[in-house]
C-alpha angles and dihedrals in degrees: 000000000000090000084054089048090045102049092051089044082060092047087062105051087054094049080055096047085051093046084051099050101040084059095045092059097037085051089056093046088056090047110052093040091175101056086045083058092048091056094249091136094055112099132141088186132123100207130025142201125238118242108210102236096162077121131031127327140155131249103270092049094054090046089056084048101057085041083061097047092053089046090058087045093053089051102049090046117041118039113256088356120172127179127218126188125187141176140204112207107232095194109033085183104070097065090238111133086220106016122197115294085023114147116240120195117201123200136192129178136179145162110270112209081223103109098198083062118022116168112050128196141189130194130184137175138215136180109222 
């Protein structure tokens, strides 16, 4: 009974982590519009490299740079996780890979220690 108790008590506190996370990027998104625009935010990668933008950089660098650092984040808090961050291009015709009032999803998985159900994911959505 208390296994039981403590494997669903640590359910839960990934299912937090990943709450957390979701927000934190979706909370960047929102707040560096232009390198949303420019497409910066859209990865479908696991891992990611770190830009150097302790100088100058534009806003899509420093958009790549966040999604590295979630990434990161992801990684060093949920078991096997793995982040995934999407757009559909709300206006094709103004040459911007995520254009204003565009919709980003934003994915994270990870293995739950759960073993009824052993692989956990989150989505959310945002309009940008």
């Amino acid at each position: 009974m208390q296994i039981f108790a403590l494997n669903n008590i640590d359910t839960s506190l990934h299912r937090s982590h990943a709450t957390i996370l979701a927000n934190d990027i979706a909370d960047r998104i929102r707040a560096n519009a232009p390198g949303a625009w420019a497409g910066g935010y859209n990865h479908d990668l696991l891992t990611g490299n770190l830009n150097n933008c302790s100088s100058e950089c534009s806003d899509y660098e420093y958009a790549t740079n966040e999604v590295s650092e979630w990434l990161e984040l992801i990684k060093s808090h949920l078991s096997s996780g793995k982040g995934q961050i999407s757009c559909v291009d709300s206006d094709a015709t103004d040459l911007l890979p995520c254009s204003n009032n565009s919709v980003h999803t934003i994915m994270i998985s990870w293995k739950d220690v759960n073993k009824s159900k052993p692989n956990a994911s989150m989505i959310i959505s945002l309009r940008q």
